[in-house]
Gaussian input, Z-matrix of N, CA and C with variables (Angstrom, degrees):
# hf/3-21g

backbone

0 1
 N
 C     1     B1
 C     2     B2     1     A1
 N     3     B3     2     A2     1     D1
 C     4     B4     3     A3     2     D2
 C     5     B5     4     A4     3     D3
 N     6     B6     5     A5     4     D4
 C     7     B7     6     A6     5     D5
 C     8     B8     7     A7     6     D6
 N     9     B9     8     A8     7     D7
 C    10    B10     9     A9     8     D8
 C    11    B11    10    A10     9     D9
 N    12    B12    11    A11    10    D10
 C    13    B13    12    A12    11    D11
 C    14    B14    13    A13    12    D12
 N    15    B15    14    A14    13    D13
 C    16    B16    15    A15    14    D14
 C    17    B17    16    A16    15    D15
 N    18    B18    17    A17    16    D16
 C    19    B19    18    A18    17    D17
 C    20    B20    19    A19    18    D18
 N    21    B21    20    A20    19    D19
 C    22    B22    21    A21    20    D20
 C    23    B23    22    A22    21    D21
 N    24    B24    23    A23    22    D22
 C    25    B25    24    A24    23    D23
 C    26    B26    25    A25    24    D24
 N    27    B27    26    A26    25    D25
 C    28    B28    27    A27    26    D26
 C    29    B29    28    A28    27    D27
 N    30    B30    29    A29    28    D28
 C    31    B31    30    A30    29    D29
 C    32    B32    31    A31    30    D30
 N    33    B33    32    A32    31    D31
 C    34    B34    33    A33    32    D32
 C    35    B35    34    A34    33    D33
 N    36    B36    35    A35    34    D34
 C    37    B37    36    A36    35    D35
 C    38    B38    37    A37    36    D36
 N    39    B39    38    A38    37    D37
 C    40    B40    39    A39    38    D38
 C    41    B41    40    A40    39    D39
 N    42    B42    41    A41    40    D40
 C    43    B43    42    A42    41    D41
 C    44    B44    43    A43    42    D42
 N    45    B45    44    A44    43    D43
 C    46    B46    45    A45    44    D44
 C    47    B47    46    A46    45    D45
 N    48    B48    47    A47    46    D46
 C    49    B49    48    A48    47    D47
 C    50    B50    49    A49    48    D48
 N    51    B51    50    A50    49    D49
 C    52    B52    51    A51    50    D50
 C    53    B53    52    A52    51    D51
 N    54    B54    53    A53    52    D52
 C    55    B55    54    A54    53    D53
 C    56    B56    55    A55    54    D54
 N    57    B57    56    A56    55    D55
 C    58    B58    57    A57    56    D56
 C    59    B59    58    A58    57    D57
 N    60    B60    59    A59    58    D58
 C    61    B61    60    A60    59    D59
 C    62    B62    61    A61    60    D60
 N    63    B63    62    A62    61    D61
 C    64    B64    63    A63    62    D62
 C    65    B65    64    A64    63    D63
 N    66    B66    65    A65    64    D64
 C    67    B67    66    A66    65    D65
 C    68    B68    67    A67    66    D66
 N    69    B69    68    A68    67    D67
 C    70    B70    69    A69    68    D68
 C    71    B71    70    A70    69    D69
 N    72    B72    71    A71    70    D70
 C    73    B73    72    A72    71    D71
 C    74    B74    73    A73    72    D72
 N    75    B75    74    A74    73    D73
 C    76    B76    75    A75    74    D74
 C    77    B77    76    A76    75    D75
 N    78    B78    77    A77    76    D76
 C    79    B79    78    A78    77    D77
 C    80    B80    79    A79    78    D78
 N    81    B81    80    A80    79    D79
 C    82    B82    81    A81    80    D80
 C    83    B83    82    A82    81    D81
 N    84    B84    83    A83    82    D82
 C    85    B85    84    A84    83    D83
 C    86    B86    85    A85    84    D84
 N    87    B87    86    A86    85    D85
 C    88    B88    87    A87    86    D86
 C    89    B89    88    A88    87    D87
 N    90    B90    89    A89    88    D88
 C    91    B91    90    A90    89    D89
 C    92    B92    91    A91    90    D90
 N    93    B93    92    A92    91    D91
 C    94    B94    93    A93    92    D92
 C    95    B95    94    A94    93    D93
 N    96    B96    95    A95    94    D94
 C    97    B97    96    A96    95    D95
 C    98    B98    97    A97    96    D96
 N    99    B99    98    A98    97    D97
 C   100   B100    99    A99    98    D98
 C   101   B101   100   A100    99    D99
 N   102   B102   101   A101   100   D100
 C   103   B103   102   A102   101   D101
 C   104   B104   103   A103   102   D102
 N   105   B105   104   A104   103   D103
 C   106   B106   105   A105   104   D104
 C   107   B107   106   A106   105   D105
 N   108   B108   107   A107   106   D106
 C   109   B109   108   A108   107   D107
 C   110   B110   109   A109   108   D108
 N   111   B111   110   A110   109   D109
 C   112   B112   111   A111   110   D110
 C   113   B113   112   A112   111   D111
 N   114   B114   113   A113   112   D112
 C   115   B115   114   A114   113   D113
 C   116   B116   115   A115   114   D114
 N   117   B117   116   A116   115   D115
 C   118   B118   117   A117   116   D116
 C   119   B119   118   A118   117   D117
 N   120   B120   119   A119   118   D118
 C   121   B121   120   A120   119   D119
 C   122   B122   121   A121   120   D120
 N   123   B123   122   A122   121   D121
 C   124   B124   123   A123   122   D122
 C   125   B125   124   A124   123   D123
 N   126   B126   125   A125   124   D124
 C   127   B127   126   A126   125   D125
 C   128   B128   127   A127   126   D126
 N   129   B129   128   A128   127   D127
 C   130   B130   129   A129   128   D128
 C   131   B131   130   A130   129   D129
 N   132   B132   131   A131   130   D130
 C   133   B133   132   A132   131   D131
 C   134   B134   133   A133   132   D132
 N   135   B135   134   A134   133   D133
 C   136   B136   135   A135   134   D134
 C   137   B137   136   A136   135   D135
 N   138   B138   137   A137   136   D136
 C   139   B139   138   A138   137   D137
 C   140   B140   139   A139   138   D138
 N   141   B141   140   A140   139   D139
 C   142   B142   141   A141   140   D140
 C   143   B143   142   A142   141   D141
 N   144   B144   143   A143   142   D142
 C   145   B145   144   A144   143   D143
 C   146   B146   145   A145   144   D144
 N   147   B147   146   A146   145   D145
 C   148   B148   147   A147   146   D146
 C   149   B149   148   A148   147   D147
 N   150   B150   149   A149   148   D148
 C   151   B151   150   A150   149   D149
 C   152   B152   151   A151   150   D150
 N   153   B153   152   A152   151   D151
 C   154   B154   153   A153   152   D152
 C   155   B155   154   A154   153   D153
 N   156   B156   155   A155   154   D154
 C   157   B157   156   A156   155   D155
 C   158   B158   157   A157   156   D156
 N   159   B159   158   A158   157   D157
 C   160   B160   159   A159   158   D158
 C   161   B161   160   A160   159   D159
 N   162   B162   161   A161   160   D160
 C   163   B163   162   A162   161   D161
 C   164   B164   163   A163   162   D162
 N   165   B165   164   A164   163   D163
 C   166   B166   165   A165   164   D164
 C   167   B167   166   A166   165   D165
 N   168   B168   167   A167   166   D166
 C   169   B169   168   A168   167   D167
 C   170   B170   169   A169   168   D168
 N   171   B171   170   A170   169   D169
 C   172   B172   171   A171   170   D170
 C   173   B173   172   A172   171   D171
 N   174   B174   173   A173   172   D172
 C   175   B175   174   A174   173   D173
 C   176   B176   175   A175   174   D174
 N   177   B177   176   A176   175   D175
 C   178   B178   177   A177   176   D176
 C   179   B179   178   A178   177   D177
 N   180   B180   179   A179   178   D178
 C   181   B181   180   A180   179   D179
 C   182   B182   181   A181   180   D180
 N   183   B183   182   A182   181   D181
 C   184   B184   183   A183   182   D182
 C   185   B185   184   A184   183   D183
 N   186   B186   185   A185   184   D184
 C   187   B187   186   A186   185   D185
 C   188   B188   187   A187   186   D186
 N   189   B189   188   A188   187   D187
 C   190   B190   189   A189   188   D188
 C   191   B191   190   A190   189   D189
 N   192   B192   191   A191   190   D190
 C   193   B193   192   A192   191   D191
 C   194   B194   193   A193   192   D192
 N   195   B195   194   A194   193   D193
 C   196   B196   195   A195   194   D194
 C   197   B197   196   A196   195   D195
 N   198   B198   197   A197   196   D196
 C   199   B199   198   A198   197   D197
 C   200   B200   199   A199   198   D198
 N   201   B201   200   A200   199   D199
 C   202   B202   201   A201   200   D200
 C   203   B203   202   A202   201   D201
 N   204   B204   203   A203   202   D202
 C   205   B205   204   A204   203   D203
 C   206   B206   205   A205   204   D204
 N   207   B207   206   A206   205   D205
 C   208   B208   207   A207   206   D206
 C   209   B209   208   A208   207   D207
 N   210   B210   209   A209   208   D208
 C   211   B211   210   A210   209   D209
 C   212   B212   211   A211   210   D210
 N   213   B213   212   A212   211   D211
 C   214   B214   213   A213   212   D212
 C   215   B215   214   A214   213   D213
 N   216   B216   215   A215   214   D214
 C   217   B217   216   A216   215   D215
 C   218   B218   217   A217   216   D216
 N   219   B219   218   A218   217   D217
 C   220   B220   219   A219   218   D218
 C   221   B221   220   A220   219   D219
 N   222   B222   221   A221   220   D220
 C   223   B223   222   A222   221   D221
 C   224   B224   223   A223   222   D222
 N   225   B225   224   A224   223   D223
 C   226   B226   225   A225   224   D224
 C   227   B227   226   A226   225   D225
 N   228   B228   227   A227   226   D226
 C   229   B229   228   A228   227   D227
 C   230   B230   229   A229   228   D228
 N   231   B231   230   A230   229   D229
 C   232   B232   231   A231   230   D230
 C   233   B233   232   A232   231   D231
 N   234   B234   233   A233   232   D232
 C   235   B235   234   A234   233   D233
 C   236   B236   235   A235   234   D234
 N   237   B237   236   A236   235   D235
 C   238   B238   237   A237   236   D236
 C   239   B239   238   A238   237   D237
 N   240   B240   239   A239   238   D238
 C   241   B241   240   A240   239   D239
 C   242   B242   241   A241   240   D240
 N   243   B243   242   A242   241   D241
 C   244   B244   243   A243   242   D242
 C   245   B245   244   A244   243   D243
 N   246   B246   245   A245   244   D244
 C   247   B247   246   A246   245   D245
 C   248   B248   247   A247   246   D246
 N   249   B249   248   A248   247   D247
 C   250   B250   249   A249   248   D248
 C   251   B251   250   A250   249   D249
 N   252   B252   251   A251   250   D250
 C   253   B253   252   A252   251   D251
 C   254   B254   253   A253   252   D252
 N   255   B255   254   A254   253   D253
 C   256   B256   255   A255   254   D254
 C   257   B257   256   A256   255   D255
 N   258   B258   257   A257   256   D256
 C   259   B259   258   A258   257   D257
 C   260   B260   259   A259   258   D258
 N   261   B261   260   A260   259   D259
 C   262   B262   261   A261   260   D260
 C   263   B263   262   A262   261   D261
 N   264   B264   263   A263   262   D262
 C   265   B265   264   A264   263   D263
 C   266   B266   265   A265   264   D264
 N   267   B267   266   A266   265   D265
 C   268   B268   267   A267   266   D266
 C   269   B269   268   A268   267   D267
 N   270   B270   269   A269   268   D268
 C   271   B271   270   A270   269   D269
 C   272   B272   271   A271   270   D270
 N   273   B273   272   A272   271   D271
 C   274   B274   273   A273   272   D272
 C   275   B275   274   A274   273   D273
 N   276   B276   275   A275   274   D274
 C   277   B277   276   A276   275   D275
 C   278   B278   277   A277   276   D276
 N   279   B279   278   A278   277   D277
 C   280   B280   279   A279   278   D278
 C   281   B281   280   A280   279   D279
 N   282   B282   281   A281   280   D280
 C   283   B283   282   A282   281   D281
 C   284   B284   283   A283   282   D282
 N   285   B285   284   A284   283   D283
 C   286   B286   285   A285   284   D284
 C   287   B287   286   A286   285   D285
 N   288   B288   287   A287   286   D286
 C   289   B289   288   A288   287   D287
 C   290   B290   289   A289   288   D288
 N   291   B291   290   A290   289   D289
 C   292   B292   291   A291   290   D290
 C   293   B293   292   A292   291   D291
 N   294   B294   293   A293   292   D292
 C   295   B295   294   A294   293   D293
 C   296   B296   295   A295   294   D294
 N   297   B297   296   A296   295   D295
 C   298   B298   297   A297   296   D296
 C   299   B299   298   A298   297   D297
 N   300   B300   299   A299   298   D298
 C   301   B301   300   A300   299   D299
 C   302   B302   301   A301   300   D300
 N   303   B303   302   A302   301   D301
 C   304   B304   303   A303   302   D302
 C   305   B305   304   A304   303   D303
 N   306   B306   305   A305   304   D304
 C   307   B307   306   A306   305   D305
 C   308   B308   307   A307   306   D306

   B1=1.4545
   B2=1.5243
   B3=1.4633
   B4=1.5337
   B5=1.6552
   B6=1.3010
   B7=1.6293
   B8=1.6574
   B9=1.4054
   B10=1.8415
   B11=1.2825
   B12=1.1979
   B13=1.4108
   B14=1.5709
   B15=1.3021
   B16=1.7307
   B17=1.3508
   B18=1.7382
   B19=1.3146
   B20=1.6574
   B21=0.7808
   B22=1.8697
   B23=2.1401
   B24=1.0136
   B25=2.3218
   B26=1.5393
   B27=1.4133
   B28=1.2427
   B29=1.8846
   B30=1.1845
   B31=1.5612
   B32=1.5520
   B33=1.3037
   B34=1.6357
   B35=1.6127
   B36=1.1547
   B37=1.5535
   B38=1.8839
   B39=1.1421
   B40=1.5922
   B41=1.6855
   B42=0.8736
   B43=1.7408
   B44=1.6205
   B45=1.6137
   B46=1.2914
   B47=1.2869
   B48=1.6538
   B49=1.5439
   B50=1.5228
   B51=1.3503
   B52=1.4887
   B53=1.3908
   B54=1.5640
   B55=1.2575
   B56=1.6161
   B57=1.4830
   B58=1.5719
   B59=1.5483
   B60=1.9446
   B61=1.2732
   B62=1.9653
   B63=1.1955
   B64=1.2529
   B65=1.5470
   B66=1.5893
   B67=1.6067
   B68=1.6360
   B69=1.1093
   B70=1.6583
   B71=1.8144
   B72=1.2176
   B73=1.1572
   B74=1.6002
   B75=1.2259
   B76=1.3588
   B77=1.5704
   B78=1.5702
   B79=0.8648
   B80=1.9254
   B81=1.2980
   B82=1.2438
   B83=1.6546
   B84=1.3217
   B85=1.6077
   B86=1.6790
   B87=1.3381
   B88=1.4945
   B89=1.3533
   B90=1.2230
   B91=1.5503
   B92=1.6042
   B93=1.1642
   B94=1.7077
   B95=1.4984
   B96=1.2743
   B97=1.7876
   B98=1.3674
   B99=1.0811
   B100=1.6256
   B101=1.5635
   B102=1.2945
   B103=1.7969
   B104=1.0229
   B105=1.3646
   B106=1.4360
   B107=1.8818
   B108=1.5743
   B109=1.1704
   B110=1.3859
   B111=1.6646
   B112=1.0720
   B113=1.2278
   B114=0.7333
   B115=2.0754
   B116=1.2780
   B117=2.1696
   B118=1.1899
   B119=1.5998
   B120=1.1300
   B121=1.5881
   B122=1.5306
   B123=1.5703
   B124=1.7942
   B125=1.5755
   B126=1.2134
   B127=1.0472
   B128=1.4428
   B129=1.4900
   B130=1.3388
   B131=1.3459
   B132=1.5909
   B133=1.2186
   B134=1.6920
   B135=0.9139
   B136=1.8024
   B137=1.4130
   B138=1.3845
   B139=1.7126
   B140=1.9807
   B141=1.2543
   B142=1.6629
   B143=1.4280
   B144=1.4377
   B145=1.5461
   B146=1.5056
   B147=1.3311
   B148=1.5102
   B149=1.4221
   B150=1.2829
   B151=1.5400
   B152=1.9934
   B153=1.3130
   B154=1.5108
   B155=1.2712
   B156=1.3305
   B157=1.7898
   B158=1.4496
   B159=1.5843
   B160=1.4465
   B161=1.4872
   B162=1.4712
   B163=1.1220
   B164=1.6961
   B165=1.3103
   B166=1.6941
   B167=1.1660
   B168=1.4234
   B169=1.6745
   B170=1.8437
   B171=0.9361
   B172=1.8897
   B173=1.6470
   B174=1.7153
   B175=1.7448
   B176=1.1261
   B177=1.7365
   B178=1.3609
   B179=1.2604
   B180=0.9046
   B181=1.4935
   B182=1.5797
   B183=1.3870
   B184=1.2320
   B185=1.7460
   B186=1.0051
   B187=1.4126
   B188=1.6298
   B189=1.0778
   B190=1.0532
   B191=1.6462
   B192=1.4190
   B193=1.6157
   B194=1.6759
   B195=1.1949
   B196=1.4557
   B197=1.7711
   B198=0.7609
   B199=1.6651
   B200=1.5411
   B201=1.1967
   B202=1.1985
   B203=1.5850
   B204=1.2505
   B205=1.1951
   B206=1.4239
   B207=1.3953
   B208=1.1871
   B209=1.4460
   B210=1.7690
   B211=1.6563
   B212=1.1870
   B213=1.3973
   B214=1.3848
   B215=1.6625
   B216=1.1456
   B217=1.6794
   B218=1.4689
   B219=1.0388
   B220=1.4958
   B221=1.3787
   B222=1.5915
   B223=1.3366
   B224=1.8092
   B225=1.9493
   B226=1.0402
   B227=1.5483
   B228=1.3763
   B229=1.5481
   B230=1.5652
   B231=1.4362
   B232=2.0221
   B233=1.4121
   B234=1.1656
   B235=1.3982
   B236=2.1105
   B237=1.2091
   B238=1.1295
   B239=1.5025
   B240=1.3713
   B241=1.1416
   B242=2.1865
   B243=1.6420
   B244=1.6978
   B245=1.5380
   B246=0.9613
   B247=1.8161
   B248=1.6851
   B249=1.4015
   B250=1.3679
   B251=1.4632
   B252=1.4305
   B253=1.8238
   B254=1.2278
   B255=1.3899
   B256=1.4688
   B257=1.5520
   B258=1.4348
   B259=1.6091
   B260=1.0643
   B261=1.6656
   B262=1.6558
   B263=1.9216
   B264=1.1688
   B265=1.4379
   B266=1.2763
   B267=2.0245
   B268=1.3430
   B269=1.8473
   B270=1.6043
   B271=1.1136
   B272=1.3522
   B273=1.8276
   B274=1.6968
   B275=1.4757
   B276=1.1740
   B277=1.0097
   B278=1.2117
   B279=1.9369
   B280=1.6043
   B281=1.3983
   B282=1.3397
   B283=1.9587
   B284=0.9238
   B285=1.3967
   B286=1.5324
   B287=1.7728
   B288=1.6350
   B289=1.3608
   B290=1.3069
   B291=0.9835
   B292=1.8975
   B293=1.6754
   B294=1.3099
   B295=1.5232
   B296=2.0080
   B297=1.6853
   B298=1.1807
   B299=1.5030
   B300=1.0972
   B301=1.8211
   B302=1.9051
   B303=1.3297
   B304=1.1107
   B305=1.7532
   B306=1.5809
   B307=2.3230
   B308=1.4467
   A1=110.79
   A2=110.29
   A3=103.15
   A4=128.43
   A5=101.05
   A6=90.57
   A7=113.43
   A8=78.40
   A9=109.47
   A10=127.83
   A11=121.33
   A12=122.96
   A13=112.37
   A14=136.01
   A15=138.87
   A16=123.93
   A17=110.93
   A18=83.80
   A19=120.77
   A20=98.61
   A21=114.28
   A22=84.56
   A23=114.03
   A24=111.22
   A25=77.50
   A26=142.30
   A27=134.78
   A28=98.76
   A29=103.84
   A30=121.25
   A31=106.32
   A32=105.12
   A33=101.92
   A34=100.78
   A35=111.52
   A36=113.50
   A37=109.59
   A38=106.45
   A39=108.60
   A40=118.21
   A41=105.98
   A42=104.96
   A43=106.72
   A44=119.88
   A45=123.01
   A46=133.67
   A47=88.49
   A48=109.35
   A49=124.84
   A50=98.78
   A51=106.85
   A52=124.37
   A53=112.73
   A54=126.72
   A55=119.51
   A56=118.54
   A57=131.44
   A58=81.02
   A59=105.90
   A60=101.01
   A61=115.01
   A62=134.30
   A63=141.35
   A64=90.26
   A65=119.23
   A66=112.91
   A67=102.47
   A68=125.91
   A69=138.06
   A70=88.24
   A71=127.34
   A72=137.09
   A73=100.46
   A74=123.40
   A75=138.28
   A76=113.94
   A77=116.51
   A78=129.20
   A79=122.01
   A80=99.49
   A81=135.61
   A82=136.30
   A83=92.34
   A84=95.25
   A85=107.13
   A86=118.80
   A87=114.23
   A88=104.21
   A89=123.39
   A90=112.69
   A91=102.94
   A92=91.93
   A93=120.02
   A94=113.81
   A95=118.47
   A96=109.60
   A97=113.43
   A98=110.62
   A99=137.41
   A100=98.82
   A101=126.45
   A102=121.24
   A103=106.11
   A104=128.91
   A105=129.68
   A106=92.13
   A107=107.06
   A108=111.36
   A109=127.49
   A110=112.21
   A111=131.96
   A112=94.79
   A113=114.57
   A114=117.82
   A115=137.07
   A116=88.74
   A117=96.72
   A118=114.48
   A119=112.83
   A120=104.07
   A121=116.42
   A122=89.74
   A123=111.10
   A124=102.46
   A125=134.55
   A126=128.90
   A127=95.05
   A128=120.01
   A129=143.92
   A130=92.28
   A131=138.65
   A132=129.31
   A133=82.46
   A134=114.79
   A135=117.57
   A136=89.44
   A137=159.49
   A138=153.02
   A139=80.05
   A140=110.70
   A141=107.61
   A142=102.41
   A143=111.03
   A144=103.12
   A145=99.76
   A146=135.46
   A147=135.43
   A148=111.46
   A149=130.94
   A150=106.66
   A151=88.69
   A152=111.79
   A153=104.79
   A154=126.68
   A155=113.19
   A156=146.00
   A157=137.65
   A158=112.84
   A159=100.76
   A160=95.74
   A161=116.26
   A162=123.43
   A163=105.95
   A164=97.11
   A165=108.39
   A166=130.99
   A167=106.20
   A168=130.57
   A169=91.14
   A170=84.73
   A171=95.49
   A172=126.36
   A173=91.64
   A174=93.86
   A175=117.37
   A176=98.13
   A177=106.32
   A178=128.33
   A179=120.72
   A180=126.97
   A181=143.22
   A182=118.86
   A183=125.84
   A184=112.05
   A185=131.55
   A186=148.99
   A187=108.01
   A188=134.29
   A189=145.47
   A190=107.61
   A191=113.44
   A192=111.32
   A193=125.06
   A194=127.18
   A195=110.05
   A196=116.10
   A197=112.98
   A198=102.32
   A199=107.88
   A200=116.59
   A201=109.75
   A202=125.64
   A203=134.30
   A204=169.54
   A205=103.11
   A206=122.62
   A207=119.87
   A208=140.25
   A209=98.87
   A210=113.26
   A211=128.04
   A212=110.51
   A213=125.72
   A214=108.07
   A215=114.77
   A216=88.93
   A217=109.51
   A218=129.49
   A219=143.09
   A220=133.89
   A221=97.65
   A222=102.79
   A223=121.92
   A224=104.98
   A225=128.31
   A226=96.98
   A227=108.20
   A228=96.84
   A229=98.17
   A230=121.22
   A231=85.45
   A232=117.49
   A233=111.49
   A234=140.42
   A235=98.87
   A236=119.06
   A237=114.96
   A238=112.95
   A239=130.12
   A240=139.74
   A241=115.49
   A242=86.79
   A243=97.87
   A244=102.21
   A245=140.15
   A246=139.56
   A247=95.77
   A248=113.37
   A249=112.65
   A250=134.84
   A251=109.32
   A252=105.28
   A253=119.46
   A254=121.40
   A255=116.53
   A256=107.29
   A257=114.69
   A258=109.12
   A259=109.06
   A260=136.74
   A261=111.40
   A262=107.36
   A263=113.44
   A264=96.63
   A265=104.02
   A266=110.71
   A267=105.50
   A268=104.51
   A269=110.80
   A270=117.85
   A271=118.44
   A272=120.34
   A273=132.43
   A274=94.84
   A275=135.78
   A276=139.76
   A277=123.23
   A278=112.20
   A279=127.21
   A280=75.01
   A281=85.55
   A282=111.82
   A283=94.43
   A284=160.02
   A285=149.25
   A286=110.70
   A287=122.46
   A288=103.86
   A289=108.69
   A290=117.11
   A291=131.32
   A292=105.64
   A293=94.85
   A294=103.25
   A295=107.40
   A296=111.58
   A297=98.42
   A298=110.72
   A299=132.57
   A300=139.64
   A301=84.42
   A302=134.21
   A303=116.55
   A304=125.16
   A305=77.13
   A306=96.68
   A307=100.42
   D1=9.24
   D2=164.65
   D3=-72.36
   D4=170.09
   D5=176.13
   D6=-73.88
   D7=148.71
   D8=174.53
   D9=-101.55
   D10=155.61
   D11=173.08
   D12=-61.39
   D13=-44.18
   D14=125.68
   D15=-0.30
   D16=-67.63
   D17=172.76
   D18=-102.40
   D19=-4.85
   D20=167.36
   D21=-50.01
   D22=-60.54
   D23=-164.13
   D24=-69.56
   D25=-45.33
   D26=-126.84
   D27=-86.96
   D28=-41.91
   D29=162.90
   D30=-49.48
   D31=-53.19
   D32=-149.23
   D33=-79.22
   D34=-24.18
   D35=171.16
   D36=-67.67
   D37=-39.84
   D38=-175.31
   D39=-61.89
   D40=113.58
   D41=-162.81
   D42=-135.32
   D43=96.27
   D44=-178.08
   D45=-44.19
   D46=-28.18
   D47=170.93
   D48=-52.46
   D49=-43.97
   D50=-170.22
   D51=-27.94
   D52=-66.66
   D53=173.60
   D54=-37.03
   D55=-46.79
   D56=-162.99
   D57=-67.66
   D58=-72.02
   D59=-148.65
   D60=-61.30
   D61=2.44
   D62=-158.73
   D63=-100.76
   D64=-43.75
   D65=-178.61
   D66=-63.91
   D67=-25.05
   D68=-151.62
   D69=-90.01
   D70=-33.72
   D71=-148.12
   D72=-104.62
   D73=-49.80
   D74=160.14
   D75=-50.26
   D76=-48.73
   D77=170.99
   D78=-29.73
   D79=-66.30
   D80=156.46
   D81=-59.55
   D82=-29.66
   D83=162.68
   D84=-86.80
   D85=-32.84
   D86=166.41
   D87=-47.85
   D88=-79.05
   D89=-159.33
   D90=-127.45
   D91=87.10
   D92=171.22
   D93=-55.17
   D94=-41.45
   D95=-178.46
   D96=-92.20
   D97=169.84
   D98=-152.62
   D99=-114.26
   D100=38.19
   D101=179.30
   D102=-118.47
   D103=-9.80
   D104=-157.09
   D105=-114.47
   D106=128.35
   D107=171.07
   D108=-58.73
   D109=-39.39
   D110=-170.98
   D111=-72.01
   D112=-53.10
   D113=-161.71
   D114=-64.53
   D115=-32.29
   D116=162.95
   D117=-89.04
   D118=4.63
   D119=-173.17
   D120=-93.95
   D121=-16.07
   D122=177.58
   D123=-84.21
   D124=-7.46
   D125=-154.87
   D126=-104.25
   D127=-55.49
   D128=-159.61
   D129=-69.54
   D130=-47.97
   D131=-144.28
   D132=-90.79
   D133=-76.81
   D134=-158.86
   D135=-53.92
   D136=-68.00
   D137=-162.77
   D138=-41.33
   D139=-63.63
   D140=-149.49
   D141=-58.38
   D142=-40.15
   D143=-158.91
   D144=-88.39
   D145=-33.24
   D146=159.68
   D147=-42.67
   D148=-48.97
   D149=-169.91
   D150=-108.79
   D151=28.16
   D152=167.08
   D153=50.85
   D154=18.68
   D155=129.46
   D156=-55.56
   D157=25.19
   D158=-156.05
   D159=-68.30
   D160=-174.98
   D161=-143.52
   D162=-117.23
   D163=-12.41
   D164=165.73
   D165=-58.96
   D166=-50.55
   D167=-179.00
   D168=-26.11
   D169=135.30
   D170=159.29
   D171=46.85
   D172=3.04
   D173=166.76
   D174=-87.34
   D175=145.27
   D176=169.85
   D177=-91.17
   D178=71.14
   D179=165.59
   D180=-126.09
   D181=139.52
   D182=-164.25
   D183=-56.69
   D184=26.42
   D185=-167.46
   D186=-128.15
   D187=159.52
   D188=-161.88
   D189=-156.68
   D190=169.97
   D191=-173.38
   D192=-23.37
   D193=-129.70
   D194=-175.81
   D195=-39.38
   D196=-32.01
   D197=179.06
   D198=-69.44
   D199=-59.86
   D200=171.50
   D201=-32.68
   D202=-36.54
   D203=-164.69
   D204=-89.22
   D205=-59.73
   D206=166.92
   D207=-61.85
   D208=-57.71
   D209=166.01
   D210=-120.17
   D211=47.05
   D212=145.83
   D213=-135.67
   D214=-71.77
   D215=-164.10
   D216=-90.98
   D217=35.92
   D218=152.11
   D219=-106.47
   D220=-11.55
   D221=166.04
   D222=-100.12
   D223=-17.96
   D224=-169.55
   D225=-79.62
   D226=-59.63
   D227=-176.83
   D228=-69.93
   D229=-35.83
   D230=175.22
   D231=-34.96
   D232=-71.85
   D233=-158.75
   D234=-48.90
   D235=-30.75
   D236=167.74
   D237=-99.62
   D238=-8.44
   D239=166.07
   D240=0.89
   D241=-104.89
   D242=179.01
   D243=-42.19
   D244=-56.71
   D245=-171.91
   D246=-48.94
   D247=-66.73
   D248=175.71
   D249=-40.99
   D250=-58.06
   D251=156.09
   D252=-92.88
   D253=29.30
   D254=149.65
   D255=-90.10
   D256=-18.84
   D257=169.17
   D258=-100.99
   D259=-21.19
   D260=169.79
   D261=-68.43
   D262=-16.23
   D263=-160.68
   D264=-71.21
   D265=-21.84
   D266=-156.77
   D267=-80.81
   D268=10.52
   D269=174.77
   D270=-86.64
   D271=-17.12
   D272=176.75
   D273=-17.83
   D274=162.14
   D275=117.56
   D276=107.66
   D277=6.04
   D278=-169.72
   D279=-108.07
   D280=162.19
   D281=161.54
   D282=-115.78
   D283=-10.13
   D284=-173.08
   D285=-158.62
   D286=119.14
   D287=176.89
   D288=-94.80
   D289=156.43
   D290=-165.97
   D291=-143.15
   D292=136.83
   D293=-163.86
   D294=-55.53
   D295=-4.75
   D296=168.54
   D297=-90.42
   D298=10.66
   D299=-163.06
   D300=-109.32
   D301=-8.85
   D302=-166.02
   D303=-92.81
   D304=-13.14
   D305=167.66
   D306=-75.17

């Protein structure tokens, strides 16, 4: 009943994460573009506060909790929006990005 080389792969495959990050991922495959205020603001807050990155930490801006959220980085990524998924799209189709996929 000691450990095995079995469950030594059997562990390493088991990943708690999975589940969170797949809603986070779905999340995002629903509404992939960056035009929608709402969408992006739903996106930014739960990505930030799930991997404990929110996006406030250390900004400077004259905005504060939901406002901040609203009219600043919801209007910023609007405003870069189309430019933005005109370069994720040109990523369709990798299984892995690599710092040469980034020109």
């Amino acid at each position: 009943m000691g450990i095995s080389l079995e469950k030594i792969k059997k562990a390493q495959e088991l990943n708690f994460w999975n589940f969170g990050n797949q809603v986070l991922y779905d999340m995002c495959q629903k509404a992939p573009k960056h035009t929608s205020e709402t969408e992006i603001v739903g996106k930014v807050w739960l990505i930030g506060r799930s991997y404990a990155a929110a996006i406030e930490r250390g900004a400077n801006s004259p905005y504060t909790g939901d406002q901040f959220y609203r009219f600043d980085v919801a209007q910023k990524i609007k405003a870069a929006g189309v430019e933005l998924d005109n370069k994720i799209e040109c990523l369709e189709g990798f299984s892995r990005i690599t710092e040469d996929l980034l020109e």
